[in-house]
C-alpha positions in Angstrom: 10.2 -0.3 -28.9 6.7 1.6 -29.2 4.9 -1.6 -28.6 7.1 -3.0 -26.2 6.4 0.4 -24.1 2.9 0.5 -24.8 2.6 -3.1 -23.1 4.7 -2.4 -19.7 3.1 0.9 -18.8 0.0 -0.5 -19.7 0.3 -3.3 -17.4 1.9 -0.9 -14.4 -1.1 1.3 -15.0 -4.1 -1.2 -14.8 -2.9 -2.5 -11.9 -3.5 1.0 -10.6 -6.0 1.9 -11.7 -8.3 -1.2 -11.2 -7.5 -0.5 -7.4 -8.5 3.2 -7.5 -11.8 2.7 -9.3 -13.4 -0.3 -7.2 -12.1 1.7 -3.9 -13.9 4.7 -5.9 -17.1 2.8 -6.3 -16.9 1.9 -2.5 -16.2 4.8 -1.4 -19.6 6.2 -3.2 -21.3 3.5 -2.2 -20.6 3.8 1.3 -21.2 7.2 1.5 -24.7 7.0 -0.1 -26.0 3.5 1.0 -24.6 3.3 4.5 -27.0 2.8 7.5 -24.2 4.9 9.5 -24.7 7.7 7.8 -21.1 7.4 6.8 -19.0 10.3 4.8 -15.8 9.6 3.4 -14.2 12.8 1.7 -12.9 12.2 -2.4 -10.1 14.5 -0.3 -8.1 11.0 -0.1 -7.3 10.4 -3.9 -5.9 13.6 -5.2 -3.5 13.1 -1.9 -2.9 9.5 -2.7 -1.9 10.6 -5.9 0.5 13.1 -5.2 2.1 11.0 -2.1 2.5 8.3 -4.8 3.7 10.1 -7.4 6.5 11.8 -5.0 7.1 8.5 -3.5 8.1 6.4 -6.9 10.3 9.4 -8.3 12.5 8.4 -4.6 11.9 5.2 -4.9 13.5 5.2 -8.3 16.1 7.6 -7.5 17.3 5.4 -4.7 16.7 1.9 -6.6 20.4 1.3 -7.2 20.9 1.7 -3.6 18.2 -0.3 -2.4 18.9 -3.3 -4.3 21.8 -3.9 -2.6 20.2 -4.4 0.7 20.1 -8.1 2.0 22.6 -9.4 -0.2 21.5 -7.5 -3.4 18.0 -8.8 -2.8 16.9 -5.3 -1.2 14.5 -4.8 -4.6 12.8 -7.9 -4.0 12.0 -7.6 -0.6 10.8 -3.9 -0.6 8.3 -4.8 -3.4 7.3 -7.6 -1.8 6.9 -6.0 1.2 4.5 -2.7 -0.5 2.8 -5.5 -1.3 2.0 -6.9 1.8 1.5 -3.5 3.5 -1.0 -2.9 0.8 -2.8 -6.2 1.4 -2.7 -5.7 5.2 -4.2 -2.4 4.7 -7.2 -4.0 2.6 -7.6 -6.5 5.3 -8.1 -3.7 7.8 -10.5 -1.7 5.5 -12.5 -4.6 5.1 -12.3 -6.2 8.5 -13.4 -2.5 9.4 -17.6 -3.1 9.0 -17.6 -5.7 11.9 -20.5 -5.7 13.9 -20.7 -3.4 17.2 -22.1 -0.3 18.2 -23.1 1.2 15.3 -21.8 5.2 16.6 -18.6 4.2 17.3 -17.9 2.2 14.4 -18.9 5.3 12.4 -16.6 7.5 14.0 -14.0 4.7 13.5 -15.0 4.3 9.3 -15.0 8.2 9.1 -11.8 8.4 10.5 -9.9 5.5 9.4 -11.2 4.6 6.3 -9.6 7.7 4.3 -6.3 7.1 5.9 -6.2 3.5 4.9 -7.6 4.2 1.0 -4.8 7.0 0.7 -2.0 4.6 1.9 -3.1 2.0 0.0 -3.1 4.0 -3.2 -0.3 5.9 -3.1 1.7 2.5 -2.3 0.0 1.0 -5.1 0.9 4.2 -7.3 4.6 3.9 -5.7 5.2 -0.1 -6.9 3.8 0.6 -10.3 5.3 4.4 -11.2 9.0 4.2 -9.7 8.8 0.8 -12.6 7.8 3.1 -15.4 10.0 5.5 -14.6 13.2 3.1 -14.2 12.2 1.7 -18.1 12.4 5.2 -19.3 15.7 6.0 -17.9 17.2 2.7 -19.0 15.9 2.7 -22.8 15.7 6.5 -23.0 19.6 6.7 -22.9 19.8 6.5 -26.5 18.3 9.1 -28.5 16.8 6.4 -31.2 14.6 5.7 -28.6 13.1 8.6 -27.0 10.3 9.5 -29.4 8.8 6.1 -29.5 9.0 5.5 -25.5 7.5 8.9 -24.9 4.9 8.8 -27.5 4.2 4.7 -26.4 3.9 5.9 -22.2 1.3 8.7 -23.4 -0.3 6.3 -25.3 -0.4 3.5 -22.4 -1.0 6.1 -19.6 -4.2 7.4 -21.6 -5.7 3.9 -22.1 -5.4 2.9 -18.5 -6.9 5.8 -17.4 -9.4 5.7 -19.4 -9.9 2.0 -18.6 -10.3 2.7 -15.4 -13.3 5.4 -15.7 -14.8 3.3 -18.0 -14.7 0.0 -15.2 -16.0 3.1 -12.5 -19.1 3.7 -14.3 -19.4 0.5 -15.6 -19.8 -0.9 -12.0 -21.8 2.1 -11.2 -24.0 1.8 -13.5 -25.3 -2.0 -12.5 -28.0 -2.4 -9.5 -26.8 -0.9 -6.0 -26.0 -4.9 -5.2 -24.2 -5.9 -7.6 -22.0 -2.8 -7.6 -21.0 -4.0 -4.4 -20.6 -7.3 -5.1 -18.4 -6.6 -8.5 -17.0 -4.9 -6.4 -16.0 -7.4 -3.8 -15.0 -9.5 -5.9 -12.8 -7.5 -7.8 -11.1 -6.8 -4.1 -10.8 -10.1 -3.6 -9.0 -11.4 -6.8 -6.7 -7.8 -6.3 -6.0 -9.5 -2.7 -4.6 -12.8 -4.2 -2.6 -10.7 -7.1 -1.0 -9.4 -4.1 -0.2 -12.4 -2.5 1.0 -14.1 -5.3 3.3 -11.3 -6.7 4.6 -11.2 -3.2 5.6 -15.1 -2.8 7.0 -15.2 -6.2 9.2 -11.9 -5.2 10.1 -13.3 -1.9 10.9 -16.6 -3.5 13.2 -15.1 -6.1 15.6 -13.5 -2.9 15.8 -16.8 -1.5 13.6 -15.6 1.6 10.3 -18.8 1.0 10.9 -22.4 -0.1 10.8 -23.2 -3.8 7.4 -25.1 -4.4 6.5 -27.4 -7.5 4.4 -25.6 -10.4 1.0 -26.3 -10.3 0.6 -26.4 -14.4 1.9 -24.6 -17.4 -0.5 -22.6 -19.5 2.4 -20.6 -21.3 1.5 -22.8 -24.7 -2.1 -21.4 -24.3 -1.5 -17.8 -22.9 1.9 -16.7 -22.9 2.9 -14.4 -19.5 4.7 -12.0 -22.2 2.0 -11.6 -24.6 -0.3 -9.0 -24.5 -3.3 -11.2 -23.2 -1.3 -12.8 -20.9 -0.2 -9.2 -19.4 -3.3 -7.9 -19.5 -4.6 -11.3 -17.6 -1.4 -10.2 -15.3 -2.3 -6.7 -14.2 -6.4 -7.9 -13.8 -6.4 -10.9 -12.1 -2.8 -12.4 -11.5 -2.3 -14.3 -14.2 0.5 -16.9 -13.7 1.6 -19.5 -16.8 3.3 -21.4 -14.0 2.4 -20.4 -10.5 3.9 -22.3 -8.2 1.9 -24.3 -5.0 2.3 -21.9 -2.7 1.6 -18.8 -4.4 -1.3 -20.6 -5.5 -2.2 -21.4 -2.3 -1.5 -17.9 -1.2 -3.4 -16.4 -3.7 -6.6 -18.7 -3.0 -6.2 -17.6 1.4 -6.0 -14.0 0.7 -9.1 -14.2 -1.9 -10.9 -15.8 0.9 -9.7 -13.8 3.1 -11.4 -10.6 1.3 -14.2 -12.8 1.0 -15.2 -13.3 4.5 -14.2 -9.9 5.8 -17.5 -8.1 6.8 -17.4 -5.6 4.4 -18.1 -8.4 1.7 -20.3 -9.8 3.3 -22.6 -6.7 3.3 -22.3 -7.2 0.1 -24.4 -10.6 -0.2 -27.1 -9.4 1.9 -30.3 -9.5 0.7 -31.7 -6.9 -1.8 -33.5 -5.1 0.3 -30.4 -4.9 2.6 -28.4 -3.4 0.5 -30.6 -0.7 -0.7 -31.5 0.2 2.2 -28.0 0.8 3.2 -24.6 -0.9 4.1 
């Protein structure tokens, strides 16, 4: 039960927390680097985190209810659909550094840009918390198992945390260009995560087509093991993805990839010290 625990949270809180500390590094980045002169306020993360928090205790308080929406597919759909508002909201964050007149797209970016990095986080911290939560009030019921989830949760909750400062200042730590571009590109596999985990869910109501699997790696790297989780909550690590989640996964990537902000990001040197 102790290791059993010590995987799911793990894998809930990575996801998490690999969002908040690329947007992190961004959001420094921006702030220091950007020819706009551009300020975004740290203000947005302890709100995201308390919006989130709030929002997965009622998310799991009212899970019973909502899974019988649409035919007792409501769970499906709602996670699928946080995670297509999240992607959405990525889009537009990216899609925000399009060329035009340089003060009004400031205004714009100091205005939007904490907005859309709270919403996207405390969505994120919704999907992956209210899932914790539900595990411990379905294997907490019996007393055997209390000490072991709790102490496992602490355990898992600590590492990812900590994984996730150490990935902030690891990307800090590289040349101002490639802590965008790490970045990026980290932003652009989380995009096709998202996808994917939303065709699969969307698939399972009933609400997309079932598509043929592309391959089977579950000899090699088993979904359930602790690589293949670990592979799950980084990049979106399927055994068996099926075409179009594949195919999903692969537009949203790109997707990331040509938005402008990503493009700053593969300027030339000299660009992107001089600023953003």
């Amino acid at each position: 039960m102790f290791l059993s625990t010590v995987i799911l949270v793990l894998e809930e809180i990575l996801e998490a927390a690999l969002l908040i500390s690329v947007l992190l590094v961004l959001t420094r980045l921006l702030t220091r680097n950007s020819m706009e002169h551009l300020v975004i306020p740290l203000a947005w993360l302890p709100g995201a985190g308390i919006c989130g928090i709030a929002g997965a205790w009622l998310y799991a308080t009212f899970t019973p209810a909502v899974s019988e929406w649409f035919d007792y597919v409501g769970l499906e759909i709602t996670n699928a659909f946080i995670q297509v508002l999240i992607l959405v909201l990525l889009a537009l964050f990216c899609f925000m550094f399009s060329s035009g007149n340089r003060e009004h797209r400031t205004l714009m970016l100091a205005g939007m840009a904490p907005v859309l990095l709270c919403t996207m986080v405390a969505l994120g911290i919704t999907r992956e918390v209210s899932e914790i939560i539900l595990y411990m009030q379905g294997v907490m019921a019996l007393p055997a198992n209390v000490s072991s989830v709790v102490l496992g949760t602490i355990m898992a909750t600590g590492i990812g945390i900590s994984s996730g400062i150490v990935l902030y200042y690891l990307i800090l730590a590289l040349p101002v260009i490639w802590s965008y571009r790490v970045s990026m590109l980290l932003l652009a596999l989380f995009a096709g995560n998202l996808a994917s985990q939303a065709v699969l869910l969307l698939t399972q109501a009933d609400w997309l087509p079932y598509t043929p699997e592309l391959w089977d790696s579950s000899n090699l790297i088993p979904e359930y093991s602790v690589t293949g989780k670990l592979l799950y909550a980084l990049v979106g690590y399927e055994a068996n993805p099926s075409l179009l989640q594949c195919v999903l996964y692969l537009a949203s990537a790109i997707m990331i990839a040509f938005s402008p902000l990503f493009l700053l990001a593969w300027k030339s040197r000299k660009g992107s010290e001089d600023g953003a």
